[in-house]
C-alpha positions in Angstrom: 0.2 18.4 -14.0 0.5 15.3 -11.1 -1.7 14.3 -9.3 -0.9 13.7 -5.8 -1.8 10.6 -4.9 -1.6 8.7 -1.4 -1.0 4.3 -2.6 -2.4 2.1 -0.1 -2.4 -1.9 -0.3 -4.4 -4.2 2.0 -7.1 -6.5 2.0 -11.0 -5.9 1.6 -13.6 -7.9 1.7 -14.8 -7.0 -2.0 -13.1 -5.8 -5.0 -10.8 -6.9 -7.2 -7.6 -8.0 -6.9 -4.4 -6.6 -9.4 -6.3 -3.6 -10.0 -6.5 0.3 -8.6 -9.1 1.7 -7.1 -8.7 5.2 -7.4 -10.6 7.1 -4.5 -11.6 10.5 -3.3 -14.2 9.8 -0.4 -15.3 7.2 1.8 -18.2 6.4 0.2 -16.2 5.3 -2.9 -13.9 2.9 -0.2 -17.1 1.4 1.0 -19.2 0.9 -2.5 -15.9 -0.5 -4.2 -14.3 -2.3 -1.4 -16.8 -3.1 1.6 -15.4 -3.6 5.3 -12.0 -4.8 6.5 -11.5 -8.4 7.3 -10.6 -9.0 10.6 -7.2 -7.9 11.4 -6.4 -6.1 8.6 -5.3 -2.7 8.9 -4.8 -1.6 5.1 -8.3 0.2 5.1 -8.5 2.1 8.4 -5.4 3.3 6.9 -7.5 4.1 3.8 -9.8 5.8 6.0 -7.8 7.9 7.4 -6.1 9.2 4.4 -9.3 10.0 3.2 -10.3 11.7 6.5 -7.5 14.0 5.8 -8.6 14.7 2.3 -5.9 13.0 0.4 -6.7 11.4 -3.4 -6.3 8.1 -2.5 -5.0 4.7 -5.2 -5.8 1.5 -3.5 -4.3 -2.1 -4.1 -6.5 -4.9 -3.0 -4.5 -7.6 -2.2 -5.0 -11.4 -1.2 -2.9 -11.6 2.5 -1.5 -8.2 4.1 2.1 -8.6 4.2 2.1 -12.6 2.5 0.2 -12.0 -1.2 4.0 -11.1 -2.6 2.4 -11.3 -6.3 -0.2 -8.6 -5.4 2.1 -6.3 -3.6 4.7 -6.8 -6.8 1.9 -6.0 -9.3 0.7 -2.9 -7.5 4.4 -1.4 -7.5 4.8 -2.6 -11.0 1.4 -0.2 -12.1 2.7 3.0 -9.6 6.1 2.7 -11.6 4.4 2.9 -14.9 2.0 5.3 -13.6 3.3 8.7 -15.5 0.6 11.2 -14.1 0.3 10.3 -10.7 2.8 11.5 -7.9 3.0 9.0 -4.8 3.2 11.2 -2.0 3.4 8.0 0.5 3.2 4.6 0.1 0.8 2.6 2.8 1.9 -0.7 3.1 0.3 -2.3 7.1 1.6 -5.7 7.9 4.4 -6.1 5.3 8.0 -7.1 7.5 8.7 -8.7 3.9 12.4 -7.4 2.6 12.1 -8.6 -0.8 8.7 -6.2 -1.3 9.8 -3.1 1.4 12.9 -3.3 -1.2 10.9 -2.8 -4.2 9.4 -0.3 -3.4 13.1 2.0 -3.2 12.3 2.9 -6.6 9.1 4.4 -6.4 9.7 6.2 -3.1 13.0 8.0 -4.7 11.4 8.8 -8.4 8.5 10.2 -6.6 10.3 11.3 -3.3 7.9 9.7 -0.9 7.4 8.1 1.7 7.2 4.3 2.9 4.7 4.0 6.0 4.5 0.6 7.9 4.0 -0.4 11.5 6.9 -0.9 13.9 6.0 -4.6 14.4 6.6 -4.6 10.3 9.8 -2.4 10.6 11.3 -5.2 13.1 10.6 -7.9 11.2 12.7 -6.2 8.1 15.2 -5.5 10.5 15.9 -8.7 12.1 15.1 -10.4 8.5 18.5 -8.4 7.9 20.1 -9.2 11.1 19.4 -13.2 10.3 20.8 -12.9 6.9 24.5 -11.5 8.2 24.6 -14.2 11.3 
């Protein structure tokens, strides 16, 4: 059987990078990964997953929304991943089309979701509004 599994990528002030960090309680978050940098929202969004008692596979990555490599080898390791089902995919700060399009394959295999922040969502949008002016 699946697991149902929340991914999460941001930045964290420990850890290592290219890797998951599969967690089930905050004390976990905080032993593996330590605090959030400053303005970094990829672990209060960790936090609150775990809050609501959701398994939780986290992607430490360099720059929320810039570390394109990271965010490519994080999708790359959920695509491969065969007993894990993504519910929901928390990706704060990316605006970035090339990775918000990668990860259309995940979200349809596994039928979930793609939460970012409405700042990110108008980035993408006008990123796509550019490209057609």
């Amino acid at each position: 059987m699946k697991q149902k599994k929340i991914a999460a990528f941001g930045e964290a002030e420990k850890g290592e990078l290219h890797i998951p960090y599969f967690l089930q309680d905050l004390s976990q978050l905080v032993d593996h990964l330590g605090n959030p940098p400053h303005d970094s929202q990829g672990l209060h969004y960790a936090v609150q997953a775990l809050l609501y008692k959701q398994n939780l596979v986290f992607f430490r990555v360099e720059e929320e929304g810039f570390s394109a490599k990271d965010y490519f080898l994080g999708l790359k390791y959920l695509e491969n991943a065969d007993n894990t089902h993504i519910e929901a995919l928390l990706m704060p700060g990316v605006g970035d089309k090339e990775i918000i399009q990668a990860t259309q394959a995940i979200c349809k295999t596994h039928k979930s979701l793609l939460i970012i922040q409405e700042k990110d969502l108008y980035d993408y949008l006008t990123s796509q509004v550019r490209k057609y002016s």
